[in-house]
mmCIF entry with sequence, helices, sheets and N, C-alpha, C, O atoms, coordinates in Angstrom:
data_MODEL
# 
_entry.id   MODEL 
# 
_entity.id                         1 
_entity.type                       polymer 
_entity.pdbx_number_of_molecules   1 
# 
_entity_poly.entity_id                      1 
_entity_poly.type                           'polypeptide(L)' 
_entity_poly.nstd_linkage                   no 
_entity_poly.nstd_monomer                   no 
_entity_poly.pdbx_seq_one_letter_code       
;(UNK)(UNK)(UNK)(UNK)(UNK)(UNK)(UNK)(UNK)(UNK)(UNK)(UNK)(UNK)(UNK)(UNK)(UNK)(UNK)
(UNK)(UNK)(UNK)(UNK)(UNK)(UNK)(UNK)(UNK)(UNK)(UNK)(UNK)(UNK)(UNK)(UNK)(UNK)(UNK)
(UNK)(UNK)(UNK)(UNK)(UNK)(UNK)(UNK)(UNK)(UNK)(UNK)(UNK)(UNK)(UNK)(UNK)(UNK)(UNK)
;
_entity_poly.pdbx_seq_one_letter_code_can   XXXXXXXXXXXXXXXXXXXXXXXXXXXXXXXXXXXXXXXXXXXXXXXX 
_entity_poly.pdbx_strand_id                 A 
# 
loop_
_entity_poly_seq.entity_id 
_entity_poly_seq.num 
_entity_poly_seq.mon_id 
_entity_poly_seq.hetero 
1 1  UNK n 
1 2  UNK n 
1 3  UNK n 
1 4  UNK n 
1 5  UNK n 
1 6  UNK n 
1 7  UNK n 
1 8  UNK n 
1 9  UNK n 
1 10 UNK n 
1 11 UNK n 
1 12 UNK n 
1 13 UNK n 
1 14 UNK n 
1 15 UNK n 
1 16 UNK n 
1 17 UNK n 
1 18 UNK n 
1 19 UNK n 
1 20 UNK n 
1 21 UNK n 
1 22 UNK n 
1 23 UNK n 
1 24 UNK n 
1 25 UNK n 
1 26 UNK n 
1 27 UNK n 
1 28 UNK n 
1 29 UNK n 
1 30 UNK n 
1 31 UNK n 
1 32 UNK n 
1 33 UNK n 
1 34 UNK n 
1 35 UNK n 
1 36 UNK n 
1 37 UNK n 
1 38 UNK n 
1 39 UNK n 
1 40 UNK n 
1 41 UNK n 
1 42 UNK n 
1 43 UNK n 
1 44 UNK n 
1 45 UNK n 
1 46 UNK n 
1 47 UNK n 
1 48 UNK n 
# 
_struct_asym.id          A 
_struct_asym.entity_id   1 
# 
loop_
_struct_conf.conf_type_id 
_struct_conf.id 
_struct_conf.pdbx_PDB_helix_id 
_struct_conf.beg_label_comp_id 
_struct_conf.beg_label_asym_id 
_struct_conf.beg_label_seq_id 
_struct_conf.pdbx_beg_PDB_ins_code 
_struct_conf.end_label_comp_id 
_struct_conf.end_label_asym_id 
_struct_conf.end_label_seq_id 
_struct_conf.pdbx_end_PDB_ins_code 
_struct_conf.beg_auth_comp_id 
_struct_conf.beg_auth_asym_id 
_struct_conf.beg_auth_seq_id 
_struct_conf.end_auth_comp_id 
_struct_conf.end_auth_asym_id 
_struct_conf.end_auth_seq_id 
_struct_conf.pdbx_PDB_helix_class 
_struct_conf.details 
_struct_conf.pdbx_PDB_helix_length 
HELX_P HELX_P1 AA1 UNK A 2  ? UNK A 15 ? UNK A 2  UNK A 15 1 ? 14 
HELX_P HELX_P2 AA2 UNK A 19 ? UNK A 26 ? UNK A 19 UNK A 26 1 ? 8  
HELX_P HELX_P3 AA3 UNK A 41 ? UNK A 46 ? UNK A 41 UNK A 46 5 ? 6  
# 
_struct_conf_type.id          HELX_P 
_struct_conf_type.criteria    ? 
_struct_conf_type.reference   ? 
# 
loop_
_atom_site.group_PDB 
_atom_site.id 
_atom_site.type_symbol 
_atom_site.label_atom_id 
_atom_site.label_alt_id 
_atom_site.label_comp_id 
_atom_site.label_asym_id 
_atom_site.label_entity_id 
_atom_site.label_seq_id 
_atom_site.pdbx_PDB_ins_code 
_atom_site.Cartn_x 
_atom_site.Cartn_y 
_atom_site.Cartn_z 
_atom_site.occupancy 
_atom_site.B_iso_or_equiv 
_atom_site.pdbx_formal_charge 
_atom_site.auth_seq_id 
_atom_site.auth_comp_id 
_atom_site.auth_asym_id 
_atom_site.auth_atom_id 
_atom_site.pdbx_PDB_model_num 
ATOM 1   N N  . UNK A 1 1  ? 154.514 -1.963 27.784 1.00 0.00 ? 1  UNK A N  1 
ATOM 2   C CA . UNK A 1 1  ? 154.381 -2.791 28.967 1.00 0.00 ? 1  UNK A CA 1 
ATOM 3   C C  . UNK A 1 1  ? 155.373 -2.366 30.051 1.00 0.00 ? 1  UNK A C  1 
ATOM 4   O O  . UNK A 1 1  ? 154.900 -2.568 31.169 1.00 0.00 ? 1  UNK A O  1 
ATOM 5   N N  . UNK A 1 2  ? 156.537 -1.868 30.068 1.00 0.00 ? 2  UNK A N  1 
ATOM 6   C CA . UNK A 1 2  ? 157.604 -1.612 30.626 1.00 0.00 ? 2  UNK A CA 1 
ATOM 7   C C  . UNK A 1 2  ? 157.188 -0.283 31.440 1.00 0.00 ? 2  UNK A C  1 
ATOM 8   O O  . UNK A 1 2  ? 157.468 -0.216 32.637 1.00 0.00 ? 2  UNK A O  1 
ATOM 9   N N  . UNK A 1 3  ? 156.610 0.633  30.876 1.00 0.00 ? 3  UNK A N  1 
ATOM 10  C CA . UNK A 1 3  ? 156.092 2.107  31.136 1.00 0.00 ? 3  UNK A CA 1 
ATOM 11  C C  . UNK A 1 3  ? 154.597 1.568  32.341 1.00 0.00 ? 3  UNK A C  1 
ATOM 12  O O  . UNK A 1 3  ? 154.314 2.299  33.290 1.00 0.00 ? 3  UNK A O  1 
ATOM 13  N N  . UNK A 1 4  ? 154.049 0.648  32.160 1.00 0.00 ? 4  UNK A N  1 
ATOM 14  C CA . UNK A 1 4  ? 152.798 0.464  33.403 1.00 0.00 ? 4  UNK A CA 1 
ATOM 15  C C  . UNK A 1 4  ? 153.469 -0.197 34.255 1.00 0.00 ? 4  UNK A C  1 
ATOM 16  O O  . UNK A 1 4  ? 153.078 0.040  35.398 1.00 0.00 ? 4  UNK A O  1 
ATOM 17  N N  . UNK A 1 5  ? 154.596 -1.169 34.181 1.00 0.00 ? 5  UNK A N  1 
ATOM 18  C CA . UNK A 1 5  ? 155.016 -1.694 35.144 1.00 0.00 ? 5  UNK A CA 1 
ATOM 19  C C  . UNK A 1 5  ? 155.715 -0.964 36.321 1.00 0.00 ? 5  UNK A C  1 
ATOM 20  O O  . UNK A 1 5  ? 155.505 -1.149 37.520 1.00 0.00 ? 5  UNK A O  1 
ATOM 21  N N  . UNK A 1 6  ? 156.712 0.026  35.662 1.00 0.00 ? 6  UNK A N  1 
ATOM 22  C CA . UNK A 1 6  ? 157.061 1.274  36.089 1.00 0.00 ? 6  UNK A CA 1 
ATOM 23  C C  . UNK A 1 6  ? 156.617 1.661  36.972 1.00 0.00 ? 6  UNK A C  1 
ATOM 24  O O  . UNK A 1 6  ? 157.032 1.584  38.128 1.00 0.00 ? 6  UNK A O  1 
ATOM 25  N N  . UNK A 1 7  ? 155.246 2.379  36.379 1.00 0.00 ? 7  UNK A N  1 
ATOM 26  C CA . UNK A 1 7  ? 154.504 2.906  37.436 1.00 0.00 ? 7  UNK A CA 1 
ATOM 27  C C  . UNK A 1 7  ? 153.498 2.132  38.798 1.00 0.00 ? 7  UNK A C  1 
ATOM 28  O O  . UNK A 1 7  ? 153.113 2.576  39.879 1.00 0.00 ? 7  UNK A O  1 
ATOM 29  N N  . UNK A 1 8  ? 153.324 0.759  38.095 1.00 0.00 ? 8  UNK A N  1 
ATOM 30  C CA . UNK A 1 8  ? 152.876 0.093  39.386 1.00 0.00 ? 8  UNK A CA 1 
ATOM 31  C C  . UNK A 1 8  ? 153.828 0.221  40.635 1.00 0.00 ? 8  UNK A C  1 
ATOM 32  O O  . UNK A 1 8  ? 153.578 0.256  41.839 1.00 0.00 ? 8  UNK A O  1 
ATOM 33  N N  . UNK A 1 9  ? 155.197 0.286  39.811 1.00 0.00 ? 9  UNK A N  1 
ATOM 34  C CA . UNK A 1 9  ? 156.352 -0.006 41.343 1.00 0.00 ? 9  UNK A CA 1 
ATOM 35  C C  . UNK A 1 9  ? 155.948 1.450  41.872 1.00 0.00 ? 9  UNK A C  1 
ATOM 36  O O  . UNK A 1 9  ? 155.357 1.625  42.938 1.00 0.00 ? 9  UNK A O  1 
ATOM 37  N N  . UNK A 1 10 ? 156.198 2.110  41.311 1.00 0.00 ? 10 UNK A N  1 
ATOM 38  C CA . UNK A 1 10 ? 156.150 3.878  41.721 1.00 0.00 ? 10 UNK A CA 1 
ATOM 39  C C  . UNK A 1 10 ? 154.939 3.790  42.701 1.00 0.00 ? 10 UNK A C  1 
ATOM 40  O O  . UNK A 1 10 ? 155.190 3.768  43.906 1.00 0.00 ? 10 UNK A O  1 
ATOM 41  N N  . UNK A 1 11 ? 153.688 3.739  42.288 1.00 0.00 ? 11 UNK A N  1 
ATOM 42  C CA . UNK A 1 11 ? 152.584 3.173  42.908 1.00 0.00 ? 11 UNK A CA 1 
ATOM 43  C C  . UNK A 1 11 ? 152.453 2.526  44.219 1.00 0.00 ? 11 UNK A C  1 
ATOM 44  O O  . UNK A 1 11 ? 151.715 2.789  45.169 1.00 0.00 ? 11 UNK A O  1 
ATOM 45  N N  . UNK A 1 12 ? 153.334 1.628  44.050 1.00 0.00 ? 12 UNK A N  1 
ATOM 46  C CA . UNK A 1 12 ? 153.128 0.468  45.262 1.00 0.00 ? 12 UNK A CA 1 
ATOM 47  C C  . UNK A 1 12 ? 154.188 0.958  46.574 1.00 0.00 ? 12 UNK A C  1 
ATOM 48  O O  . UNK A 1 12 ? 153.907 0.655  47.734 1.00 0.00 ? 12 UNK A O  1 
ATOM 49  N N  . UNK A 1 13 ? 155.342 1.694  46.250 1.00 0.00 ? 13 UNK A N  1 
ATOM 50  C CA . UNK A 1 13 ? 156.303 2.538  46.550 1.00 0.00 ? 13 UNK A CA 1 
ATOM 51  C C  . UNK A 1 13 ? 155.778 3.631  46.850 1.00 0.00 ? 13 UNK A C  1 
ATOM 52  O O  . UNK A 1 13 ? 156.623 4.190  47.549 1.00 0.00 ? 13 UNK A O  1 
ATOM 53  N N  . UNK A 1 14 ? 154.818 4.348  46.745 1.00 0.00 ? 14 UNK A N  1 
ATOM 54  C CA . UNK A 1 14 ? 153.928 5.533  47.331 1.00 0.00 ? 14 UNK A CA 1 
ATOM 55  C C  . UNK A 1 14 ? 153.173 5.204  48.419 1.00 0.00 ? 14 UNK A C  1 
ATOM 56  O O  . UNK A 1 14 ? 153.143 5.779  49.507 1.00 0.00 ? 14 UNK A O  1 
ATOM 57  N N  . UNK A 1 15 ? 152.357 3.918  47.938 1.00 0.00 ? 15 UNK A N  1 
ATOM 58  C CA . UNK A 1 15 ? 151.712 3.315  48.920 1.00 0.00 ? 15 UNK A CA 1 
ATOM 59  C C  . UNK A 1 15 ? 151.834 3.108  50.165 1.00 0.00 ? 15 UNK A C  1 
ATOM 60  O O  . UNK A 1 15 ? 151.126 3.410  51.125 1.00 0.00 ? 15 UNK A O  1 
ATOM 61  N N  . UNK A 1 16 ? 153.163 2.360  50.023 1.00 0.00 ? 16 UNK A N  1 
ATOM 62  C CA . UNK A 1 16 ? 154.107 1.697  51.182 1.00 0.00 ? 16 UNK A CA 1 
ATOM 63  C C  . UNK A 1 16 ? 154.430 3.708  51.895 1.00 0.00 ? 16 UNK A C  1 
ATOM 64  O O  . UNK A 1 16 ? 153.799 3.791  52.948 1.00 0.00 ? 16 UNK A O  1 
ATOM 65  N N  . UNK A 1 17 ? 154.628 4.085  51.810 1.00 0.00 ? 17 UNK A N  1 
ATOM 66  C CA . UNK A 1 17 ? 155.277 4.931  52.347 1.00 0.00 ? 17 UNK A CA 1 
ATOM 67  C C  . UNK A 1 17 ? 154.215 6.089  52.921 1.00 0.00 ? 17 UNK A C  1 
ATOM 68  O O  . UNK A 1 17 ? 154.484 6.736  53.933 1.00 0.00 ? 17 UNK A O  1 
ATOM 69  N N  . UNK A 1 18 ? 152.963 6.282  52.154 1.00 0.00 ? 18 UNK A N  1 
ATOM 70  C CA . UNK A 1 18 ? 151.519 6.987  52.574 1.00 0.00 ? 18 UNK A CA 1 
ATOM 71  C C  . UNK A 1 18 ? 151.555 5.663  53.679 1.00 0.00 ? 18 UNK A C  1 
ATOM 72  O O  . UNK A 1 18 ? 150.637 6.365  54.103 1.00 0.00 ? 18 UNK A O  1 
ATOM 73  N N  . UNK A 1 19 ? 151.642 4.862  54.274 1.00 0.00 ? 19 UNK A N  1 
ATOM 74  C CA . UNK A 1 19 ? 150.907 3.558  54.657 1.00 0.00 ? 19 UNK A CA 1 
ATOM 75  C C  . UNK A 1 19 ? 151.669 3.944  56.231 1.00 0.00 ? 19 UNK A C  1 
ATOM 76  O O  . UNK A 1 19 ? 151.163 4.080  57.345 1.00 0.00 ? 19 UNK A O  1 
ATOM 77  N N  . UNK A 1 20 ? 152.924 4.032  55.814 1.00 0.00 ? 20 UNK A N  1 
ATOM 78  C CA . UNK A 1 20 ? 153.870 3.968  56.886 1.00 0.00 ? 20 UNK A CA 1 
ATOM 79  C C  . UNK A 1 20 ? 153.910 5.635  57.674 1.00 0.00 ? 20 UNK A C  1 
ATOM 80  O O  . UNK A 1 20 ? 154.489 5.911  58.724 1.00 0.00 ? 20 UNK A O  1 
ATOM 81  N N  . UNK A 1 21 ? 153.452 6.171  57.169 1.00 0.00 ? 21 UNK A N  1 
ATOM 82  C CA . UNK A 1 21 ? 153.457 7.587  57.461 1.00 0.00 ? 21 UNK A CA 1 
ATOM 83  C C  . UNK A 1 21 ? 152.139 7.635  58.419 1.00 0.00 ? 21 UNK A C  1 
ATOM 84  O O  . UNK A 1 21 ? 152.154 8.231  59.495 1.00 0.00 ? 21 UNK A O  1 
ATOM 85  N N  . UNK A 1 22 ? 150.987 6.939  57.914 1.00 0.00 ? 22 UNK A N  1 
ATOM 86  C CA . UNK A 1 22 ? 150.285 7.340  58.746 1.00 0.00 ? 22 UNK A CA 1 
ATOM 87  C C  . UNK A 1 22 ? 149.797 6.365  60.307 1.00 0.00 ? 22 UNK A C  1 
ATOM 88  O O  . UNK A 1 22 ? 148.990 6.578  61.211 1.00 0.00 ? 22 UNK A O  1 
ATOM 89  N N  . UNK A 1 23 ? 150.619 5.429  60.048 1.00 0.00 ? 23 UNK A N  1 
ATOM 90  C CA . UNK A 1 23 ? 151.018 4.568  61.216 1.00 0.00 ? 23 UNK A CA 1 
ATOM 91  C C  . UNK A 1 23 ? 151.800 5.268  62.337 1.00 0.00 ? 23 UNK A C  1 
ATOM 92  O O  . UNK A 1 23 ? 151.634 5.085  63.543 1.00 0.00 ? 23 UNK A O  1 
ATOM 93  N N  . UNK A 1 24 ? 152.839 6.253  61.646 1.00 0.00 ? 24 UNK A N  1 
ATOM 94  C CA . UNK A 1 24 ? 153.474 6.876  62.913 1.00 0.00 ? 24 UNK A CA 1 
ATOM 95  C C  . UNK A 1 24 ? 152.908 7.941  63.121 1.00 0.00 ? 24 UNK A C  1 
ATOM 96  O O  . UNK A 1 24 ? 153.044 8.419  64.247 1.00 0.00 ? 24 UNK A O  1 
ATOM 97  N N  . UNK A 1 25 ? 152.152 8.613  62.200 1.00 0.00 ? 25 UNK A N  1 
ATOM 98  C CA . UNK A 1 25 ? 151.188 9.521  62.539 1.00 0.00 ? 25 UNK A CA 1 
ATOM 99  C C  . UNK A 1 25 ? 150.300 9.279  64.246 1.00 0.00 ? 25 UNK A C  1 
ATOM 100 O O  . UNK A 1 25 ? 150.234 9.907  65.303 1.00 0.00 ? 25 UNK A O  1 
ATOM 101 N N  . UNK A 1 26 ? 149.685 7.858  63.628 1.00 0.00 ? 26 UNK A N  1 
ATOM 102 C CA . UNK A 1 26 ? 148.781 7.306  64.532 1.00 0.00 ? 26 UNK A CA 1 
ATOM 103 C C  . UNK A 1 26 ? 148.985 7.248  65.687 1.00 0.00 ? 26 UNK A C  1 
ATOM 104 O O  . UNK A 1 26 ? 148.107 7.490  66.515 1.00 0.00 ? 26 UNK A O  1 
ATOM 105 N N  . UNK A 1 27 ? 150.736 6.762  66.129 1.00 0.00 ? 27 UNK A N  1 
ATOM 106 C CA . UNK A 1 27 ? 151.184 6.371  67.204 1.00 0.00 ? 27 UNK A CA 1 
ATOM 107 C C  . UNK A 1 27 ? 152.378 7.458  68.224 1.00 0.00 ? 27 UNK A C  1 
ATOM 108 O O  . UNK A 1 27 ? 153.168 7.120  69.106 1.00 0.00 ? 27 UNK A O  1 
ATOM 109 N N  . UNK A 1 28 ? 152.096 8.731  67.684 1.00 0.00 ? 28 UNK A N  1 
ATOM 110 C CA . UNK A 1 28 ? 152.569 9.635  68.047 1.00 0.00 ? 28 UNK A CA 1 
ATOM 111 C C  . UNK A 1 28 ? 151.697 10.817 68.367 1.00 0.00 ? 28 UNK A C  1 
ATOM 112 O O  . UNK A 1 28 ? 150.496 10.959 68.132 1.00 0.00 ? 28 UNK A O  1 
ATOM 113 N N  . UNK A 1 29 ? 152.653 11.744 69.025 1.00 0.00 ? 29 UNK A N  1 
ATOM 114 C CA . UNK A 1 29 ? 151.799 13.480 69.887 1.00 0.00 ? 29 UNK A CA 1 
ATOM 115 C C  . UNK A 1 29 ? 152.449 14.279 68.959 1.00 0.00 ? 29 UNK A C  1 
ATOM 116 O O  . UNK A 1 29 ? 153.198 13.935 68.045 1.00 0.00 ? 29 UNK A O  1 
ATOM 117 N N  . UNK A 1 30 ? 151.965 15.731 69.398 1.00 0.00 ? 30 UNK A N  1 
ATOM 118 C CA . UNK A 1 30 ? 152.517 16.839 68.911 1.00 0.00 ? 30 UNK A CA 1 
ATOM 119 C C  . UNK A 1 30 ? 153.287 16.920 69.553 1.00 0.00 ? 30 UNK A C  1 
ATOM 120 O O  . UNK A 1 30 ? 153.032 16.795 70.750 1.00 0.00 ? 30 UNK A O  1 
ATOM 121 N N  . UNK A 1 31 ? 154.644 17.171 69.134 1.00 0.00 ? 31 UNK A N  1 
ATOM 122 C CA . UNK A 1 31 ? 155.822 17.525 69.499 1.00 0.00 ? 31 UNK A CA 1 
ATOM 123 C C  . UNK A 1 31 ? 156.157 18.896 70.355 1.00 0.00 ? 31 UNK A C  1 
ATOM 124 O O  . UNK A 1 31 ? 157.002 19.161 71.210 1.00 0.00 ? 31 UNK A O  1 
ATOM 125 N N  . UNK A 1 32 ? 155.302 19.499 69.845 1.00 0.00 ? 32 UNK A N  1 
ATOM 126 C CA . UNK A 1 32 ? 155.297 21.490 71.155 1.00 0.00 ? 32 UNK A CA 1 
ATOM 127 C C  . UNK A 1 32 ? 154.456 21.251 71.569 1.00 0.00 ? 32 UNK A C  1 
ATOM 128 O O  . UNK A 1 32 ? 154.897 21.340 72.715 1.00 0.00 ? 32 UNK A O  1 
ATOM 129 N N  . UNK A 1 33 ? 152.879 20.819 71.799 1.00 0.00 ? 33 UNK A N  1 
ATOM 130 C CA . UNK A 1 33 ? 151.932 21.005 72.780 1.00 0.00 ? 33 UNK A CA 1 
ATOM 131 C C  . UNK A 1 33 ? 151.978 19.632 73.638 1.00 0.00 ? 33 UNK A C  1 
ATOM 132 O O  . UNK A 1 33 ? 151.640 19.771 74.813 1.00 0.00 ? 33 UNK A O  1 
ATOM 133 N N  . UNK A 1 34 ? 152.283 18.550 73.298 1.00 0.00 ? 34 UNK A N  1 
ATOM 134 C CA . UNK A 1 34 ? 152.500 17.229 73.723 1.00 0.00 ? 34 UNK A CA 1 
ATOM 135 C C  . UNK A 1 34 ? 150.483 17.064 73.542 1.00 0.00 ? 34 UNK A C  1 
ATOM 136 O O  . UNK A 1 34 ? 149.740 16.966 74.518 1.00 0.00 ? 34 UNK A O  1 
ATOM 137 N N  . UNK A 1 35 ? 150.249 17.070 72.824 1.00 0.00 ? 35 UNK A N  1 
ATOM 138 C CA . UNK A 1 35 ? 148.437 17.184 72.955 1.00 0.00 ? 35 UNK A CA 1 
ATOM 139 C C  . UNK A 1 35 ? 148.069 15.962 71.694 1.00 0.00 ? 35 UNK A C  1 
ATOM 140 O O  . UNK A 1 35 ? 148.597 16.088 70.589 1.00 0.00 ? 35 UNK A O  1 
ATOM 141 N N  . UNK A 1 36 ? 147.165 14.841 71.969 1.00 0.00 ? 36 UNK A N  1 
ATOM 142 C CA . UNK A 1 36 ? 146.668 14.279 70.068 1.00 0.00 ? 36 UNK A CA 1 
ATOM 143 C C  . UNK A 1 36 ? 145.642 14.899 69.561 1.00 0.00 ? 36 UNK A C  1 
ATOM 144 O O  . UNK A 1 36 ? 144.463 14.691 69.850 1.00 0.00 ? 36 UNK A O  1 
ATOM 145 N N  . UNK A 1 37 ? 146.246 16.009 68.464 1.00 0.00 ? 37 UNK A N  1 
ATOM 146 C CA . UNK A 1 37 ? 145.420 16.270 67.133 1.00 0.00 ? 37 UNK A CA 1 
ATOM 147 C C  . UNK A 1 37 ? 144.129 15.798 66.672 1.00 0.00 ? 37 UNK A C  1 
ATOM 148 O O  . UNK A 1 37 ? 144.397 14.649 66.320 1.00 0.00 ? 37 UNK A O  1 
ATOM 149 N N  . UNK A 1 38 ? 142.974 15.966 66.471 1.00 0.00 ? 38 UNK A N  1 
ATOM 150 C CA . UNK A 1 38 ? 141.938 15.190 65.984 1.00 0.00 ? 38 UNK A CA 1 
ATOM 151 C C  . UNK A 1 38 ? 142.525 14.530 64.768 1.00 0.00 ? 38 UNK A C  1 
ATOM 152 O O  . UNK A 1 38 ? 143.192 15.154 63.943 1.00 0.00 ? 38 UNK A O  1 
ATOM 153 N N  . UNK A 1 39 ? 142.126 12.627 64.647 1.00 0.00 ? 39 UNK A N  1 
ATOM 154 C CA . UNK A 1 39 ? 142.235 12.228 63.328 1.00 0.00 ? 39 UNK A CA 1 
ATOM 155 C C  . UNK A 1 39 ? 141.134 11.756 62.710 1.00 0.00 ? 39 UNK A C  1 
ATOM 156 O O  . UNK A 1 39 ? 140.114 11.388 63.292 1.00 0.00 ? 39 UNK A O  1 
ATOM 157 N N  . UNK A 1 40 ? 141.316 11.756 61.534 1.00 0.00 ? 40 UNK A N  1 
ATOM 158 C CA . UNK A 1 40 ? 140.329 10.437 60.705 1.00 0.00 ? 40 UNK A CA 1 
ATOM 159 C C  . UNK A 1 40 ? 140.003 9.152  61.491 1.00 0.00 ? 40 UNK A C  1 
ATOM 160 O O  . UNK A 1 40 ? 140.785 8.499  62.182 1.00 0.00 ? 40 UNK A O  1 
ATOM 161 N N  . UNK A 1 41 ? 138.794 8.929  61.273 1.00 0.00 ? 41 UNK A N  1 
ATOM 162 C CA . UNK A 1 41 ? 137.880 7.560  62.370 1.00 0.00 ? 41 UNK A CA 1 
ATOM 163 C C  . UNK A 1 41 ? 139.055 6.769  61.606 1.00 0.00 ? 41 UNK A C  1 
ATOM 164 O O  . UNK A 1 41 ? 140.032 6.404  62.260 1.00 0.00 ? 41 UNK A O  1 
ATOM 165 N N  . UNK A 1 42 ? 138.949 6.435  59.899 1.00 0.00 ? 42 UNK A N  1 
ATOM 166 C CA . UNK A 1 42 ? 139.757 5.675  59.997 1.00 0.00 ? 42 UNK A CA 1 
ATOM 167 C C  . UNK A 1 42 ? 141.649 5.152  60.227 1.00 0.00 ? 42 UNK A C  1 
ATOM 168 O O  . UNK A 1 42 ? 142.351 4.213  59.851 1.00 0.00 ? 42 UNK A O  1 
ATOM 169 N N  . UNK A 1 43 ? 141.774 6.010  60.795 1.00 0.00 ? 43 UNK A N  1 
ATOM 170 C CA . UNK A 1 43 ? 143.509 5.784  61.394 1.00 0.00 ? 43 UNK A CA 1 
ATOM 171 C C  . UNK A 1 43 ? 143.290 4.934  62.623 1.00 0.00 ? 43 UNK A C  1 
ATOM 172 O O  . UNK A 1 43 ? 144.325 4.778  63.270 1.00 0.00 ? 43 UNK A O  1 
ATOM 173 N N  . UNK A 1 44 ? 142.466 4.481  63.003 1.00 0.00 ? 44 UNK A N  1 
ATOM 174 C CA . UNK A 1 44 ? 142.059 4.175  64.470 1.00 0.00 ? 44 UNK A CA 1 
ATOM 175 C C  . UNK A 1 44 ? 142.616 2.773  64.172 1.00 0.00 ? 44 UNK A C  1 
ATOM 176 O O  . UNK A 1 44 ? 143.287 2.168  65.008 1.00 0.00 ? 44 UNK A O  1 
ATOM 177 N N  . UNK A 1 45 ? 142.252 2.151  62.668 1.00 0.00 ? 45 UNK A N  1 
ATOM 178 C CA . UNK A 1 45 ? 143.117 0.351  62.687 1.00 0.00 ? 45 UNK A CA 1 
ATOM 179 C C  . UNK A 1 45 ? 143.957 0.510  62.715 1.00 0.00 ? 45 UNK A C  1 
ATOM 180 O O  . UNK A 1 45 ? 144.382 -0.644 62.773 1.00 0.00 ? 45 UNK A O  1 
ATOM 181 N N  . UNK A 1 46 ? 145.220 1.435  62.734 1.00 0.00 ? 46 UNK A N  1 
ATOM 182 C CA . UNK A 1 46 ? 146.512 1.499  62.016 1.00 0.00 ? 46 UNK A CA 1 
ATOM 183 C C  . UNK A 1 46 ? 147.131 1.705  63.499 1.00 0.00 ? 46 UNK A C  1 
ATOM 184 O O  . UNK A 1 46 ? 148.360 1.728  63.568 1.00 0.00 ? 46 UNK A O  1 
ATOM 185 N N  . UNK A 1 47 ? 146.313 1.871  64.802 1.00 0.00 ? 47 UNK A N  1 
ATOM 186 C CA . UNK A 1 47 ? 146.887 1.427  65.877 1.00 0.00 ? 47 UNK A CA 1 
ATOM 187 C C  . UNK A 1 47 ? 147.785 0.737  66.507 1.00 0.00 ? 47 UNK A C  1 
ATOM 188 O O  . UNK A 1 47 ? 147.168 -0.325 66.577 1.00 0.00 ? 47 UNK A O  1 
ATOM 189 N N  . UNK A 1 48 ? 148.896 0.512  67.080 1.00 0.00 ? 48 UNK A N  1 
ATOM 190 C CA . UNK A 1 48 ? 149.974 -0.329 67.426 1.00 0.00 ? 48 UNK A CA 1 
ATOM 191 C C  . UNK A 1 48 ? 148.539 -1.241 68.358 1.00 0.00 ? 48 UNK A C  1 
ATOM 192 O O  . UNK A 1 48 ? 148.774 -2.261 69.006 1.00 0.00 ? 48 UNK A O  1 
# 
């Protein structure tokens, strides 16, 4: 039981952080061309 719980945190702790990554993804440019990258339709909720 100790070993799945584990990994739920690990899990939920990946999550959080894939989650947050692609939020600033969303809300940011390219840094040398100043240009936005094509994204995934769905990043479009993750909009500020």
């Amino acid at each position: 039981m100790a070993g799945s719980k584990k990994k739920n945190i690990a899990a939920t702790i990946l999550g959080k952080v894939a989650l947050n990554s692609a939020k600033a993804a969303a809300d940011s440019r390219c840094m040398y061309c100043l240009h936005q990258p094509k994204q995934p339709a769905g990043i479009k909720k993750l909009f500020r």
